[in-house]
N, C-alpha and C positions, 0 to 999 in steps of 0.2 A: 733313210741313211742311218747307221749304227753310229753311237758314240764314236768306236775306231775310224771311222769314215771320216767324221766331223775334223776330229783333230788330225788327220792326215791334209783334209782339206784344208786346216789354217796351217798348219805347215808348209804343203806347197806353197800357196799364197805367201807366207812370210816370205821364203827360199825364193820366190820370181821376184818380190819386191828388194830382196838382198840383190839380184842377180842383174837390174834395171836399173842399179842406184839410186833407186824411190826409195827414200832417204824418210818422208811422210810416211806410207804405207808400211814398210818398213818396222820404227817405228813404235807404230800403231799395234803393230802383232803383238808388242808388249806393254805387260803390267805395270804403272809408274811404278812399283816396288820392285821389279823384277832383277835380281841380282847377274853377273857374269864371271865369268873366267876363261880369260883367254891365257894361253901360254904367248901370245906374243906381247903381252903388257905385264908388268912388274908387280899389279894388284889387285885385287879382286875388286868389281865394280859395283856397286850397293844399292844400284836405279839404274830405270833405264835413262833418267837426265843425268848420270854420272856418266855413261856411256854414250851419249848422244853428245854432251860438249869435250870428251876424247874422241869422238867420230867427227865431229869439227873442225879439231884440232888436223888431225888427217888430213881434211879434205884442204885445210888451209895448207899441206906441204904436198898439195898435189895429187892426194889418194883419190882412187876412182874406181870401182866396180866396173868390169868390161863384161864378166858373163858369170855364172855359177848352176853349175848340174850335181843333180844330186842323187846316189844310188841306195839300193841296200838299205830303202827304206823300209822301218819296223816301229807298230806304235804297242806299247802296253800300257794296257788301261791297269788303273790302281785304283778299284772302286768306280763310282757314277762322273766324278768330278776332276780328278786327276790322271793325267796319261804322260808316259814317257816317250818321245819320239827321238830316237837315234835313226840316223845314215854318214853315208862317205859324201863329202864334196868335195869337188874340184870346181875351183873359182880364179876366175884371171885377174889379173887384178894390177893397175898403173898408179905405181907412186913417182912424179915428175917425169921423166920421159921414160923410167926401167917399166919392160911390162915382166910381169911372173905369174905362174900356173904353180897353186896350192894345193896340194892333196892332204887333204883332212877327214876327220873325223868327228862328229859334233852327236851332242846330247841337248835336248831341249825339253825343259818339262811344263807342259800344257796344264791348264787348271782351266774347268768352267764357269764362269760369272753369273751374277744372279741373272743376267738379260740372255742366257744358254749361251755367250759365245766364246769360244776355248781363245785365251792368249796366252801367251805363253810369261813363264814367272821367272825360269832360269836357263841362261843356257853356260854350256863347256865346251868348249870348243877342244882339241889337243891334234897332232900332226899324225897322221897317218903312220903306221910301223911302216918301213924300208923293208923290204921282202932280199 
């Protein structure tokens, strides 16, 4: 299996564990340093336990992952140790009883660890253009 393969592979893996609300595994696909940027929060998040007790907080008003697919997947490696993986997701998703389908766009940049296994360091999320 090629580098590109590797990190396609802990991408998906992240993306089914986003997509089952394995909240753990999840998680786990990232780096304790590993920074965010969602357009739907006010700030950039600096860890992923800065993010994990805002995903908390969520889940305290109800938030709930019901499904997430993901297309228009593309990884570029940058060298042995760093890869960029972009695609589009659509993810359903229940805050208290509204449910919603998002169509997005996300950026995820993969780094490998001295133990070879790629997690991910940063992601960007941003909404999909309206056609």
């Amino acid at each position: 299996m090629s580098g590109e393969d590797d990190v396609l592979a802990a991408a998906r893996a992240l993306v089914a564990a986003f997509g089952r609300h394995d909240t753990d595994a999840y998680f786990d696909a990232f780096a304790p340093e590993a920074t965010f940027l969602f357009y739907t929060h006010d700030t950039p998040l600096r860890s992923r336990q800065a993010y994990r007790e805002v995903w908390s907080s969520w889940e305290n008003e109800g938030f709930r992952v019901l499904a997430c697919e993901s297309d228009d997947q593309h990884v570029q490696a940058l060298g042995d140790d760093v890869a960029v993986f972009t695609h589009r997701v659509e993810t359903t998703v229940r805050s208290g009883a509204v449910e919603e389908r998002l169509d997005e766009r996300e950026t995820i940049v993969f780094q490998r660890g001295s133990d070879g296994r790629w997690v991910a360091v940063h992601e960007h999320l941003s909404p999909s253009p309206t056609t």
